[in-house]
C-alpha positions, 0 to 999 in steps of 0.5 A, spaced: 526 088 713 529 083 706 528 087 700 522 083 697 518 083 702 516 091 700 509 091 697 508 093 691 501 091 691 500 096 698 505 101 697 503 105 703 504 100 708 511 099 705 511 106 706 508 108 713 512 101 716 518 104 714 516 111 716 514 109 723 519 102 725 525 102 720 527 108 724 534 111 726 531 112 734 535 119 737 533 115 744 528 116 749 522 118 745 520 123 752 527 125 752 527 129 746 519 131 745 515 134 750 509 130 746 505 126 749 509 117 747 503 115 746 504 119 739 511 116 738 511 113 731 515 108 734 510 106 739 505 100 739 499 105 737 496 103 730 492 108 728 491 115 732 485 118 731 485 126 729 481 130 731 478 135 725 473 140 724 469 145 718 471 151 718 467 156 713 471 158 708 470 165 709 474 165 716 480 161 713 485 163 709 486 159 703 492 157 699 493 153 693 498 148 688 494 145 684 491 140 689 489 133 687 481 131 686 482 126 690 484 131 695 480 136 695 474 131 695 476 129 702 477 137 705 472 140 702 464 141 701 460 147 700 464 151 702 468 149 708 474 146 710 476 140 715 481 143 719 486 138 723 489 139 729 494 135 733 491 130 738 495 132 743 494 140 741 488 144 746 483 147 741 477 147 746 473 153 742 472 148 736 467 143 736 469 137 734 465 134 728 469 128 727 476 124 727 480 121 721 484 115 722 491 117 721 499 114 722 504 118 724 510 119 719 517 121 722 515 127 723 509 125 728 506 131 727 505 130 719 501 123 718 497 119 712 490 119 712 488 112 712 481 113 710 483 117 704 491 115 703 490 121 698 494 125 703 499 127 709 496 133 714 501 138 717 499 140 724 500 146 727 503 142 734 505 148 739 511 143 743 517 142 742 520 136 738 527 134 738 530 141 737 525 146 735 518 147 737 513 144 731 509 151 729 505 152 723 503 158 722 500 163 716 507 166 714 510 158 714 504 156 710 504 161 704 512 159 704 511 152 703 506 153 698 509 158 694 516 153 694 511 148 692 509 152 686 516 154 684 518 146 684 511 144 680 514 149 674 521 146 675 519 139 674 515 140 669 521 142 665 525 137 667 526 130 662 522 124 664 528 121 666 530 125 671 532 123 678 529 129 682 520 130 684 517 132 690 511 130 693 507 137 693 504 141 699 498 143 695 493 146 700 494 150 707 489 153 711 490 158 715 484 161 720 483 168 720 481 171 727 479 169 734 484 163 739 487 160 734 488 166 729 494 165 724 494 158 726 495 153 719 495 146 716 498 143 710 496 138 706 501 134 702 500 129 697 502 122 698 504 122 689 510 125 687 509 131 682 511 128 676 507 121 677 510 114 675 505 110 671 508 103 673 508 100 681 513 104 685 514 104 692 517 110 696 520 110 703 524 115 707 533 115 706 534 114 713 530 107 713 536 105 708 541 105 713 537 104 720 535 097 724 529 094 723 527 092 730 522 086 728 527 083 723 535 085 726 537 079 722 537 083 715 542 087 713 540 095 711 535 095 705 542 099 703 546 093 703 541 089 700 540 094 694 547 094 693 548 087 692 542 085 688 544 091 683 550 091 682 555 085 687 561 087 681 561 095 683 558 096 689 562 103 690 558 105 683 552 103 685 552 107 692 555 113 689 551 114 682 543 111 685 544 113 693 548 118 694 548 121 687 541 123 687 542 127 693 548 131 691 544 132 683 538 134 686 541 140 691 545 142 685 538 143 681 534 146 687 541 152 689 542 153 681 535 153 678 531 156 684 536 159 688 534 154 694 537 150 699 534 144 700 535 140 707 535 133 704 536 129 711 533 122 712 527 124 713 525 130 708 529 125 702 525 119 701 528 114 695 523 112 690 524 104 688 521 100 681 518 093 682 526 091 680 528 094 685 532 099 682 532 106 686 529 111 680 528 118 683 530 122 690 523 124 692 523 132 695 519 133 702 517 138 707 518 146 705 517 149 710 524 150 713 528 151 706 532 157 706 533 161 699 540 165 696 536 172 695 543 173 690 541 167 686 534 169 685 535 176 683 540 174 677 535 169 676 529 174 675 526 170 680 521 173 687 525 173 694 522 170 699 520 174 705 522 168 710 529 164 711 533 168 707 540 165 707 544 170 711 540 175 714 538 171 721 541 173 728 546 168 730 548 165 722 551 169 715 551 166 708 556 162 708 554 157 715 548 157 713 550 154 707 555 149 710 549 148 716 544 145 710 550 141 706 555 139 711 550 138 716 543 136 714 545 133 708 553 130 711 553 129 718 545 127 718 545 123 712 551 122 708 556 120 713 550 115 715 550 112 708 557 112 708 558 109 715 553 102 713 557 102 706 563 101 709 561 097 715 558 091 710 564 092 704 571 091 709 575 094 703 572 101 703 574 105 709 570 112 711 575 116 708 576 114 701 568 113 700 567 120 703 573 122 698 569 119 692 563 123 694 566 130 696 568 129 687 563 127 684 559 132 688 565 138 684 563 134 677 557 135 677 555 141 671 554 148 673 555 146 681 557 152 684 561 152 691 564 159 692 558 161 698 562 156 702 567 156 707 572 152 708 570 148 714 564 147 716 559 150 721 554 146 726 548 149 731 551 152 737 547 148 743 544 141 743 537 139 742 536 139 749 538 146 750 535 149 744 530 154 747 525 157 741 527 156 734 531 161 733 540 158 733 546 161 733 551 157 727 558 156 730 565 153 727 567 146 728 574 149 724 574 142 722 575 141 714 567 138 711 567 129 708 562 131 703 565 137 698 
C-alpha cells in the first residue's frame, strides 16, 4: 500500500483494508484456527453475514460505558437487544431475526458493521484461534467494561495533546439462563475516547511493517512514514512517533491504573492526520489485560477479580510482566518495527536501535522497572500445543532488546 493512497474521505475502507490484507500471516489460516477459512480476514469473502437475534432485556445482563447514540439506536428497541453470534458458532435454540453485513478485523471474531460503521462486535467463538480458545464469557465481559471505565476517566484527564486514547468497549451483553447461559457479546466503538475534530485515519501497528499482498512493490507504510516526516533523522522519527507511543502509553496504563497492556500488532492501532503524520496510539481490546493489585491498592484503586498479575498457575508477577512488555510488546511487536527499520536504513543495525529504544524506555518520567527480571519469560509450548487457555511462563534466560 503507498501512504497517499489512505482514504480519508472512507477511513473505514483504509481501516478494514488494513485490518484484513496488510497483515503479517502466521501461516496456513487452517493450521493455526480450528474456524471455519471461509471466515480467514484474509480470504476473498467480502462481507460475512452475521447472524443476529432480539433478546429481551430482562433475559440478558446488561452492561455499560457510556455507548454512543449512534450505537445504542442500531442494538437496541423497546427493550430488547440484538444479540450477535459467530457464523461459525451452533446457537440452534435462538431464531434467527436477521444478519448484519460484517468484515472481520484481525481478530476474526471481532468484526465492523458495515450497515452502521457506528461499531466492532465481539463474538463469544468457542474454538480455538492460534493459541487460545476465543471464549467470551460474563466474567470477561464485566472485565472489559470496568477497564473501559477506568480508561474513560484517565482520558478525560489527560492533555489534549496527549498520544494515548482507546477505542471503547461501551456495551456487553451477557444471557442469563438456558443453553447459552453466561455466553456474552461486546460492542466496541469504531471513534476513540477523546475523538478528533479533523480527518484521521486509524489502522493496526502490525500493517506498519507487514507486506501489502496486492502491492509488493511498495515499502512498508512505516518506511514511508519515516521518509515523508522526517528523511534527515529517521532514527528520531521512529523512536519518539512509533516506538515512543507505545512505550508512553504502557508507562501511563502501569502508573496510573496499575495495568498492563498487551500493546501488540494488533490490539495497538496507530492513528494518522491527513499529513500524514502519526498523532496518537489507539488502545484496543480489554479482555486479556492483566492488573498489579500492589499498584492499585496504593492507588486507592478497586482489584479486579480476574487476571491479577502473579496469582495463576503456571506465572509469578515478575514473568508475567516480562510476557506482556518483553513478549507482547518486544518480540510480537517492537522487534518487528525494529527488524523493517533496519532493513530499509542500512546504517542501523538491530542492536544499536534496540539500545535506543531499551533508553528511551528508562527516560521516560515516574517509569517504574523493579517488578522485572532481569531476563526475559515466554509461553512454555507452542501455539499448537497450547490446550485450554490456561499457560505456564517459562525463562528464556536470554537478556530482553527493549528495556
Amino acid at each position: 500500500m503507498k501512504l497517499h493512497e489512505l482514504n480519508f474521505e472512507n477511513p473505514f475502507y483504509s481501516s478494514i483494508y488494513c485490518e484484513r490484507h496488510v497483515n503479517d500471516s502466521k501461516g496456513r489460516f487452517n493450521e493455526y484456527s480450528e474456524v471455519n477459512p471461509i471466515y480467514d480476514p484474509q480470504g476473498s469473502m467480502s462481507q460475512i453475514q452475521v447472524p443476529f437475534t432480539w433478546i429481551k432485556k430482562e433475559n440478558l445482563e446488561v452492561y455499560q460505558s457510556n455507548p454512543s447514540l449512534e450505537l445504542l439506536l442500531d442494538v437496541c428497541r423497546d427493550q430488547e437487544y440484538k444479540f450477535f453470534w459467530h457464523p461459525d458458532t451452533i446457537r440452534s435454540a435462538f431464531n434467527i431475526n436477521g444478519y448484519a453485513s460484517m468484515q472481520p478485523t484481525s481478530s476474526t471474531r471481532t468484526m465492523l458493521s458495515m450497515d452502521s460503521l457506528a461499531y466492532y462486535v465481539k463474538k463469544d467463538l468457542d474454538k480455538k484461534h492460534f493459541r487460545f480458545v476465543r471464549r467470551l464469557k460474563r466474567s470477561s465481559v464485566i472485565h472489559s467494561i470496568e477497564i473501559c471505565n477506568e480508561l474513560r476517566t484517565l482520558v478525560f484527564q489527560l492533555p489534549s495533546d496527549s498520544t494515548y486514547s482507546f477505542l471503547p468497549e461501551s456495551l456487553g451483553l451477557v444471557i442469563l439462563n438456558g443453553p447459552y447461559e453466561e455466553s456474552g457479546v461486546l460492542f466496541r466503538e469504531t471513534k476513540p475516547a477523546s475523538a478528533s475534530k479533523d480527518k484521521r485515519i486509524i489502522i493496526p501497528y502490525h500493517s506498519l511493517y507487514a507486506d501489502d499482498p496486492n502491492d509488493l512493490e511498495s515499502k512498508p507504510l512505516l518506511i514511508q512514514l519515516c521518509e515523508k516526516n522526517s528523511p534527515f533523522d529517521p532514527l528520531g522519527f521512529f523512536l519518539e512517533h512509533i516506538v515512543g507511543y507505545i512505550q508512553d502509553a504502557w508507562v501511563l496504563l502501569v502508573t496510573k491504573l496499575g495495568l498492563l497492556p498487551e500493546l501488540h500488532g494488533q490490539n495497538s492501532l496507530i492513528e494518522i492526520d491527513e499529513n500524514f503524520f502519526p498523532t496518537r496510539v489507539i488502545h484496543r481490546d480489554f479482555q486479556g489485560t492483566y492488573s498489579d493489585s500492589e499498584i492499585r491498592r496504593s492507588l486507592n484503586l478497586n482489584v479486579f477479580k480476574k487476571h491479577i498479575v502473579g496469582e495463576e498457575y503456571g506465572t509469578s508477577k515478575a514473568s508475567q510482566y516480562s510476557h506482556v512488555y518483553d513478549g507482547m510488546i518486544g518480540r510480537y511487536l517492537l522487534s518487528r518495527l525494529t527488524k523493517t527499520f533496519c532493513a530499509y536504513y542500512k546504517s542501523f543495525d538491530y542492536k544499536t536501535v534496540s539500545s535506543e529504544i531499551s533508553r528511551r524506555f528508562h527516560s521516560i518520567p515516574n517509569n517504574i522497572t523493579d517488578m522485572f527480571p532481569i531476563t526475559t519469560y515466554k509461553f512454555g509450548n507452542s501455539a499448537t500445543e497450547q490446550e485450554g487457555n490456561d499457560v505456564i511462563l517459562v525463562d528464556t534466560k536470554e537478556l530482553p532488546d527493549f528495556r
